[in-house]
Every structure is written in structure tokens, then in C-alpha cells.
C-alpha positions in Angstrom: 5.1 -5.8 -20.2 2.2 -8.7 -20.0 0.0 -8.9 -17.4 1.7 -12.0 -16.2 5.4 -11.0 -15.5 3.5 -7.9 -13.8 1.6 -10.1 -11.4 5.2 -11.9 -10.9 7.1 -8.3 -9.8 3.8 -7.4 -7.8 4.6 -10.9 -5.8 7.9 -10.4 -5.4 7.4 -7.3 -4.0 5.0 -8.4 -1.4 7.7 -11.2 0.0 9.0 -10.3 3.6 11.8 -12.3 3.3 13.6 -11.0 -0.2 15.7 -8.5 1.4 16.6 -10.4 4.1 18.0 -13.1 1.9 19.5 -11.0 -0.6 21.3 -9.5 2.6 22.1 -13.0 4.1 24.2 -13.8 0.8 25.5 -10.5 0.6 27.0 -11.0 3.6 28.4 -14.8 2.6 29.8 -13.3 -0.2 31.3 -10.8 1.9 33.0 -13.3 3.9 34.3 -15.4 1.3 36.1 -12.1 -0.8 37.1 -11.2 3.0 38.4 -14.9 3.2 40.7 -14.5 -0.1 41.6 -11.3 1.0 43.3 -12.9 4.4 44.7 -15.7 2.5 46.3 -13.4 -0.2 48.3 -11.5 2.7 46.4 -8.6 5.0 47.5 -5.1 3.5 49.8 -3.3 5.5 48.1 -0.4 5.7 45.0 -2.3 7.9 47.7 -3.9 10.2 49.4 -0.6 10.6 46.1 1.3 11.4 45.7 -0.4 14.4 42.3 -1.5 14.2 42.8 -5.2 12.3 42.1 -8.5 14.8 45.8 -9.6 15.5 44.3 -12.2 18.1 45.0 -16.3 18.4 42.6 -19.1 16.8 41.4 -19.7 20.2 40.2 -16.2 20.3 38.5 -15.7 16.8 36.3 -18.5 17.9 35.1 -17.1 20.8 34.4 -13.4 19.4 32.7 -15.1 15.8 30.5 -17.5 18.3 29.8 -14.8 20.5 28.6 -12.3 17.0 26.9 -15.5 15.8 24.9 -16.1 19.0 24.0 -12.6 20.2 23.0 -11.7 16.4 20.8 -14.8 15.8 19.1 -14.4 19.5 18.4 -10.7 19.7 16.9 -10.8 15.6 14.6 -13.8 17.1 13.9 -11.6 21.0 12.8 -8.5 18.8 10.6 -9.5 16.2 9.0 -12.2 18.4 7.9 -8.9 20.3 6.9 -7.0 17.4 4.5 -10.1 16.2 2.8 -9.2 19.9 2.9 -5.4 19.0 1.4 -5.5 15.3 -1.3 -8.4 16.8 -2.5 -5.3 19.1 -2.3 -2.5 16.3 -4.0 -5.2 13.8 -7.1 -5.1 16.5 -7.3 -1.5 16.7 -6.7 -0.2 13.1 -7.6 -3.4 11.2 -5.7 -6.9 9.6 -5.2 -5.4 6.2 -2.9 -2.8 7.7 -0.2 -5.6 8.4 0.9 -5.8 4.7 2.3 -2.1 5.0 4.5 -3.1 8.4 6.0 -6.3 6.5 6.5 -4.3 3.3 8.2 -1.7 5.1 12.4 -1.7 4.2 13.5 -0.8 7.5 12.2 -4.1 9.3 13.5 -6.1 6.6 16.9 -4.4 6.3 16.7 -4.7 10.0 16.4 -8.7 9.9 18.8 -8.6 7.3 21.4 -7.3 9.1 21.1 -9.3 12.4 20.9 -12.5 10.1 23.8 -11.4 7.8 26.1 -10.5 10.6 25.2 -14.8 12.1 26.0 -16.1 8.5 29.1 -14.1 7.5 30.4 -15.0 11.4 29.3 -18.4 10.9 31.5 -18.5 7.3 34.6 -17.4 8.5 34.2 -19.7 11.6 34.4 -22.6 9.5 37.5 -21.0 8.0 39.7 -20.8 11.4 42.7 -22.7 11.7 45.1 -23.6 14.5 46.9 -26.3 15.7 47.4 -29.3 14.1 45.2 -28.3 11.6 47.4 -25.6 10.5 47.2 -21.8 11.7 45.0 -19.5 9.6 43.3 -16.9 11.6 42.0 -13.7 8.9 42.0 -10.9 10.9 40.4 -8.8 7.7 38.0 -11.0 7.9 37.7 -10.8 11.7 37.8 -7.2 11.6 34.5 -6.9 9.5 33.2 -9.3 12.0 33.4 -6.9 14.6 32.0 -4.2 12.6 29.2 -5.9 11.5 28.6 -6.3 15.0 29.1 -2.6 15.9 26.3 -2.2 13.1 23.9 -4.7 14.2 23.4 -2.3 17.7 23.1 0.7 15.4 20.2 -1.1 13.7 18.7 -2.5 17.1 18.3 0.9 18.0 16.9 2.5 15.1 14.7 -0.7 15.0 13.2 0.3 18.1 12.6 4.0 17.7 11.1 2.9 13.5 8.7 0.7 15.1 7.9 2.5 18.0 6.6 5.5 15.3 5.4 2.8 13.0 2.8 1.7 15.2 1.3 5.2 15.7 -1.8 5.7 14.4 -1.4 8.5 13.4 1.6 7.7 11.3 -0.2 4.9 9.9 -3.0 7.1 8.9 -0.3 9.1 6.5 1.5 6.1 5.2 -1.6 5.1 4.1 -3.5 8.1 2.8 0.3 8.7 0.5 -0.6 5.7 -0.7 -4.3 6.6 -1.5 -2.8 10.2 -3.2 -0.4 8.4 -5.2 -2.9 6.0 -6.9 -5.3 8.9 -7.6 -2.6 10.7 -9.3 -1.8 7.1 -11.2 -5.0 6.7 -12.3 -6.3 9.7 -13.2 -5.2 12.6 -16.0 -4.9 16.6 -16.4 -7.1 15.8 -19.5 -10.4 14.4 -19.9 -10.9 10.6 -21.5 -12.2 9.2 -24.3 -15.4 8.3 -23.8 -16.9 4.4 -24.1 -19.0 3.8 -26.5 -22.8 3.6 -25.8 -24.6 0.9 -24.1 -26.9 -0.1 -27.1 -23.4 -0.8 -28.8 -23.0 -4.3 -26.9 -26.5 -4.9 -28.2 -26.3 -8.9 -29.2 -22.3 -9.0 -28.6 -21.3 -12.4 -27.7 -20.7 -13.5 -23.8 -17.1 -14.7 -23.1 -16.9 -17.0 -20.4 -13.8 -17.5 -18.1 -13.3 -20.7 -16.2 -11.1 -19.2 -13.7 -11.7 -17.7 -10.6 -10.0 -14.9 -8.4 -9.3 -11.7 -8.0 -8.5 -9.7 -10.9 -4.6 -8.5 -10.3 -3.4 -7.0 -13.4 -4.9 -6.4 -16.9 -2.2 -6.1 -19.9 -4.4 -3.1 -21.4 -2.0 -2.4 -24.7 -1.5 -6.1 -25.2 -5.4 -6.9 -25.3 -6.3 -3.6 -27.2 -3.8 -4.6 -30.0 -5.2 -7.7 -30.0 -8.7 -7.2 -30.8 -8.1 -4.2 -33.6 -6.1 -6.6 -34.8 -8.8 -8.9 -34.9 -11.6 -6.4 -36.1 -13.9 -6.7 -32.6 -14.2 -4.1 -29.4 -14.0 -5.7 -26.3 -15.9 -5.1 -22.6 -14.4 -6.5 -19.5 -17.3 -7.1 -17.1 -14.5 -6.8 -14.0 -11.9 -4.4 -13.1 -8.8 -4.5 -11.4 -9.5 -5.7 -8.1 -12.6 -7.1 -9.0 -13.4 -11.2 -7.9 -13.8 -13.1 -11.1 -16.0 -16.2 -10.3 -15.6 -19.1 -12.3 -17.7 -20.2 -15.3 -19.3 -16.2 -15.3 -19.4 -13.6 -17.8 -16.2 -12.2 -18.2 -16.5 -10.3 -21.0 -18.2 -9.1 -23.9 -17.0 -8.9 -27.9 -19.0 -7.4 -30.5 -18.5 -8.8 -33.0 -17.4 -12.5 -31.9 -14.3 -13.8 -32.8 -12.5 -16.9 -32.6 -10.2 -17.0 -29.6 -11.0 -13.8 -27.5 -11.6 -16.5 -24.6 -8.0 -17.7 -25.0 -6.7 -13.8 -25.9 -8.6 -12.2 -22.3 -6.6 -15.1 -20.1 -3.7 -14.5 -21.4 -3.9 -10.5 -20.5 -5.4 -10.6 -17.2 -3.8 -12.2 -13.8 -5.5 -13.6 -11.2 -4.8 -13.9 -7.6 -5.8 -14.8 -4.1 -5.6 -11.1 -2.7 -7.1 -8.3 -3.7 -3.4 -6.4 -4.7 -3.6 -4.3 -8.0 -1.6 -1.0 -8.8 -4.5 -0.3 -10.9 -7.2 -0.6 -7.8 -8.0 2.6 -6.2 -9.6 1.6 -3.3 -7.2 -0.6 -2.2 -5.6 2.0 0.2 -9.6 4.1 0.5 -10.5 0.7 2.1 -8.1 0.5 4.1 -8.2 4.4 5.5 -11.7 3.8 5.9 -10.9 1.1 8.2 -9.2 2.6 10.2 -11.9 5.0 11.0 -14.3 2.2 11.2 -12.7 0.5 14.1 -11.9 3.3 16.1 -15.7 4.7 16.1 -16.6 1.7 17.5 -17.7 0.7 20.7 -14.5 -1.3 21.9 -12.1 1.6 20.6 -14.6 4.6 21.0 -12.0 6.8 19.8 -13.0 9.8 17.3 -10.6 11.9 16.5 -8.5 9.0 14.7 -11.9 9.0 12.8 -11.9 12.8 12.0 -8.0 12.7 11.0 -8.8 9.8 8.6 -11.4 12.2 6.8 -9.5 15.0 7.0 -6.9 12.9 4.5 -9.4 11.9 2.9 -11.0 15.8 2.3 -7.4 16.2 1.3 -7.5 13.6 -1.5 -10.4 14.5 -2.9 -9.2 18.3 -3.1 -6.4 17.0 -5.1 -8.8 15.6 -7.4 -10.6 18.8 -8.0 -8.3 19.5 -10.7 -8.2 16.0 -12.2 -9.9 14.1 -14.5 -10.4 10.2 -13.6 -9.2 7.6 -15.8 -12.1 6.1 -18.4 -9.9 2.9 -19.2 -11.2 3.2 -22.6 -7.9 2.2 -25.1 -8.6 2.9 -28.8 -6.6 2.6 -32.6 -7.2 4.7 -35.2 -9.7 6.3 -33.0 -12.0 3.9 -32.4 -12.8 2.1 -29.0 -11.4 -1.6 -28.5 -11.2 -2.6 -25.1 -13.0 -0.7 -22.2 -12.4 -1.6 -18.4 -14.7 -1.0 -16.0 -13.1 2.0 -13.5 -13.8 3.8 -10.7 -16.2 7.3 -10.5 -16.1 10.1 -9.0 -19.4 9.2 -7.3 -18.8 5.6 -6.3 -15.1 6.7 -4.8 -17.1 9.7 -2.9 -19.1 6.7 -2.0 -16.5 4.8 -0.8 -14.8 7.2 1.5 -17.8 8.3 3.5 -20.5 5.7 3.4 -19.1 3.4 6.1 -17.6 5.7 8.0 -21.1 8.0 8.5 -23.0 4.8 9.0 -20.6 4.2 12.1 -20.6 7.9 13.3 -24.4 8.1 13.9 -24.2 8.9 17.5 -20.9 10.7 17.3 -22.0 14.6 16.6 -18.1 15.7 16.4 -17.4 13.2 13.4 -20.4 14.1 12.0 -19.9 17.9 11.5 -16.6 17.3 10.5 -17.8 15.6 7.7 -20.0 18.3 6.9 -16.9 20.6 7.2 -14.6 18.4 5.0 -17.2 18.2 2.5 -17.6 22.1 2.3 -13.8 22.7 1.8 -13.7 20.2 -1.0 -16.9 22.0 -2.2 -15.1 25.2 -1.9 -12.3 23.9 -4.5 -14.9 22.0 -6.8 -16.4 23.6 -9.9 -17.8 20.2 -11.9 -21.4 20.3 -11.4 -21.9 16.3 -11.0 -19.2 16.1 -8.2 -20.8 19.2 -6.9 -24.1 17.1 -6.7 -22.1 14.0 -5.5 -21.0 16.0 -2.5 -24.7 17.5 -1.9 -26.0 14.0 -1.5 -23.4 12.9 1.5 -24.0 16.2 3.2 -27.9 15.7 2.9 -27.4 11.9 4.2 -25.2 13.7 7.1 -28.2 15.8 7.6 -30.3 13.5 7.8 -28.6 10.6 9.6 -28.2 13.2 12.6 -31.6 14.0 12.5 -32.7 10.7 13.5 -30.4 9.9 15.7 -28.6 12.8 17.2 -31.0 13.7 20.9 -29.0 16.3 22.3 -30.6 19.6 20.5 -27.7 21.7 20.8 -25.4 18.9 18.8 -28.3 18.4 16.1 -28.2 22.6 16.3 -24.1 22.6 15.4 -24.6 19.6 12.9 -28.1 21.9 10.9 -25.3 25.0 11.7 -22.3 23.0 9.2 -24.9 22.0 6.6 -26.6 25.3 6.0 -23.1 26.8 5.8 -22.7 24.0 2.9 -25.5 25.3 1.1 -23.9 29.1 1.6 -21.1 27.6 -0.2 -22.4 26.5 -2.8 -24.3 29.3 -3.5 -21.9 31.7 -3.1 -18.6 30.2 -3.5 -16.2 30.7 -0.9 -17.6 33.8 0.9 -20.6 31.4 1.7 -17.8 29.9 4.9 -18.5 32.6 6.7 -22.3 31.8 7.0 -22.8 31.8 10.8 -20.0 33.7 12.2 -19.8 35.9 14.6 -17.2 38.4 13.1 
């Protein structure tokens, strides 16, 4: 699949309104086969149930305008409150977060109900006869009407209780960190990668230039490695998957040159406005970190949504004990073609507790439970340069609280969780019991 008709499915999915309108014609459609049903004769076994519209013209107007009216007004009344309700979580937990409340299927098969029950009343409206004009009044037709409308209280009612959890920060803090635990498990592998070759390889290589500019979306990895062992050259992207490409800038470099790798590089990559890649893994870090961000500081003040963010993100990172990250190094015949720039183990480390300890420096609570998330994923970690990774943020901890934690007996607790650290990784897990009492 190219990178192109990728980018195309990736946009598609992010549309609020797709559901909605596939719903909408459902529901047309409905109406119509309803319609043809009515004019074909209603079965006998719906009129001898009881529960088919036997009613007057006069009637099935005034039910189908009142379906039409109360569907159409409600669907406006309850997402015009939920804009206010998302504006206030937006402030508190961050902008980004929106995406995962329009992307979410129950709101839009919530507004695709209301707004399919208006346009399948609305159809068979049109369809009415009496009078003059002739008498045609489908009571199949009218029927479904009035179940539709049964259903659209059933969703008004699960609407409210969905949004009323959706909004939780907490629950937003899990939605989000699945999201962060599923691209880790995408982009990484049981085994190690290949490795890319040496940096004194790309000695003299030629410098592909790309006019474009924009964030990098997706990358057609297979397509462009074909291409170049097809074309006798190896090829280094200088940007990643999530990456701004600026325009007229290094994009790339091939060694040796070859005609058309320019031409060969657009066509595999996508570029967008947003930073939205499957292939970006700290799309979803950045925006758990965020969360933590806001509520640490001094307008939220609120730290234990802080110290459940890094206790998902301790979680993610013992998951990746046991992993191997992706290198993004595709070869043919055994020999390197294309390497992509990828995340690390030290940068995504990085990434998940930089900002958030530069924003807890007076908060002694999210401080040590830092230190304490960093000694469980210690506890489960045996590679010695992730081992050394997590000794460098539990020194910075250290030392951030050092400087500007006062109170003695909180810089006491905070020296307490780092020398039990250090036990740790000394002696493995019997070092968590350095400093208790029993």
C-alpha cells in the first residue's frame, strides 16, 4: 500500500462527520425500501401483531414532524453543550486531547442516530398522501418511524452517561496511555534489528533536496527500499515519521547518487498539516505528558493526575523491558537500503519524564514517585544502556530536588527513594526493601 492512499485512509479516519453521513443515508435508504415495502401491500403478519401505525394522513404528519423536530433539536441542544464541556476539559488536560473525543464512535453514532431518525422522518413525509392527492399513508414505514424514535432516547441516554465518563481524567489518562502501549508494541519487535550501517558510510553521498514542506505522515518503507536496490544506492531519510519537513532542506541522503531519487523519496512519503502518523511514537507520550503538564501547574495545581500519568507511563516502559525497538533499517539480499530515523530507548525515556520533572520541582510527592516508577522499571530491566538511561533521570530527580525542595524532611523522603534506586540496582529486587522498617 503506498504511502499516499495511506495518508488518504489516515484522513478519512480522522473525519467527525463519516459516520454520521454514512448513517444519514442508511437511514434514507431505509426509508425508501420501507416506502416500496408499504406500496407493495403491508404483510399481514405486522398488521396482525398489533404494533403497525394504522392511523389517518392527518396523523402521520403530525407524529413524522414531531420525530423530525424533536430529533433535529435535541442532536443540536446536546452537542452544543458538549462543545462547552470539551472547551473546559481542553483547558485542563490540553487541545490535542480533543482529536480522541471526535474520533470517538459513540458520539458520532450518537449524531448519527438523531440525524438519521430527522432524515428518514423527513423521507417518508414527503411520501404521505391524502385527500385529493390520493390516500397513501405506509404504516411500515411509520412504524420504523416510531422506533427510530424509541431508539434515539436510548442513545440520548447512553450519550449522557459516555460523555459524562469521557471527560474524566482519569479515563482520559487510559484511553490515551492504550494508545501509547499499542504503538510501542507496533513499533517495536521480540527480536533485535538490523543494524544501520556506519556513519563514515554516507561519507561524500549526495544531498537530496525536497521542495515541499510539512509534517512527515507516512513513509511507503517496502516501496522506497525496492526502489533503490533496484537502482544499486542506499538511502538515509534525514526525517522520521512525524518529523516537519521544511522546504528546500536536506531531505535525504544517497550514496551513491542516482538519477531520480528526488522524484522516487516524494512519491513514498506523505506530507500533512498535523503531526498524525501510525508510525510516530510520541504522538500519544506527548500527549500523556500533557496532561501531566497542565495539572502541575499553577492554575490546575493538581498532582495526583500527574503521578497517575507516570504511573502509565512506568507501566509502558515495563512492557518494553522485554522488547526490542524498531531500527527502521529495510535491507535485500542483506544489505542496507533505506534507513529511517526512529525513536530510542534514551530519547523516549527522555520524552516521558523531561517535562514533566521540570514542572514538578516544588512538588516533592511527584517527585518521589518518579523515583519510585523509575525503580520498578529498574526492577524489570536487565539492558545495561537503558539501565544507565534510567540512572540519569533518577540523578536529575536527585538533583532537581536538591535545589529546590526547602522542607528537609521532603528532600529527606525524596534522598530516601533514590538510595533505594541504587539498592536496586545493585542488588536486584531485594534492593526495594532498602529503608524499611520490617
Amino acid at each position: 500500500m503506498t504511502a499516499r492512499l495511506r495518508k488518504l485512509i489516515a484522513d478519512l479516519a480522522e473525519v467527525f462527520w463519516l459516520l454520521p453521513a454514512a448513517m444519514v443515508l442508511g437511514a434514507v435508504l431505509l426509508a425508501e425500501a420501507m416506502l416500496a415495502l408499504d406500496r407493495a401491500g403491508m404483510p399481514h403478519w405486522l398488521l396482525a401483531s398489533g404494533w403497525a401505525y394504522t392511523g389517518g394522513g392527518t396523523g402521520a404528519r403530525t407524529l413524522l414532524g414531531v420525530v423530525a423536530s424533536s430529533t433535529i433539536g435535541v442532536a443540536g441542544t446536546v452537542f452544543s453543550i458538549t462543545i462547552a464541556a470539551l472547551s473546559l476539559a481542553a483547558g485542563q488536560m490540553g487541545p490535542r486531547l480533543l482529536r480522541n473525543f471526535t474520533h470517538d464512535r459513540g458520539n458520532q453514532a450518537t449524531l448519527g442516530s438523531f440525524l438519521g431518525a430527522f432524515a428518514y422522518a423527513l423521507t417518508v413525509l414527503a411520501a404521505i398522501r391524502s385527500g385529493d392527492e390520493g390516500d397513501f399513508v405506509p404504516g411500515a414505514a411509520l412504524t420504523v418511524a416510531i422506533g427510530l424514535a424509541f431508539l434515539s432516547v436510548a442513545m440520548l441516554v447512553y450519550f449522557v452517561g459516555h460523555m459524562a465518563g469521557r471527560i474524566n481524567v482519569d479515563t482520559v489518562i487510559a484511553l490515551v496511555s492504550d494508545d501509547l502501549e499499542a504503538a510501542m508494541r507496533r513499533l517495536s519487535s521480540d527480536a533485535p534489528q538490523a543494524a544501520p550501517p556506519p556513519v563514515g558510510f554516507w561519507a561524500g553521498a549526495a544531498v537530496v533536496v525536497d521542495p515541499r514542506s510539512g509534517y512527515l505522515q507516512e513513509i511507503d518503507l517496502a516501496g522506497l527500499a525496492d526502489w533503490a536496490a533496484g537502482h544499486g544506492t542506499a538511502i538515509r531519510l534525514l526525517v522520521g515519521a512525524g518529523d516537519y519537513v521544511f522546504p528546500d532542506t536536506p531531505i535525504a541522503l544517497a550514496q551513491p547518487e542516482v538519477d531520480g531519487v528526488g522524484r522516487a523519496i516524494i512519491e513514498a512519503t506523505a506530507l500533512g498539516r498535523q503531526r498524525l502518523s501510525s508510525a510516530d511514537l510520541e504522538i500519544a507520550l506527548r500527549q500523556l505528558v500533557e496532561v501531566a503538564v497542565r495539572a502541575l501547574s499553577p492554575g490546575v495545581n493538581d498532582p495526583h493526575t500527574a503521578i497517575s500519568v507516570l504511573d502509565r507511563l512506568g507501566a509502558a516502559l515495563c512492557d518494553m523491558a522485554r522488547l526490542h525497538l524498531a531500527s527502521a533499517v529495510e535491507t535485500r539480499d542483506g544489505k542496507a537500503v533505506l534507513v529511517v530515523p526512529c525513536t530510542e530507548y534514551d530519547g523516549l525515556v527522555d520524552a516521558m519524564f523531561h517535562m514533566i520533572r521540570q514542572n514538578a520541582k516544588s512538588s516533592p510527592a511527584v517527585l518521589i514517585r518518579m523515583l519510585e516508577v523509575l525503580t520498578f522499571v529498574l526492577a524489570g530491566e536487565a539492558t545495561p544502556e537503558r539501565v544507565r538511561t534510567l540512572q540519569r533521570h533518577a540523578d536529575l530527580v536527585l538533583s532537581d530536588a536538591e535545589r529546590h525542595v526547602t522542607t528537609p524532611a521532603d528532600l529527606a523522603d525524596v534522598a530516601g527513594r533514590h538510595a533505594r534506586f541504587a539498592a536496586v540496582r545493585e542488588r536486584g529486587a531485594a534492593g526495594m526493601l532498602h529503608g524499611q522498617r520490617w
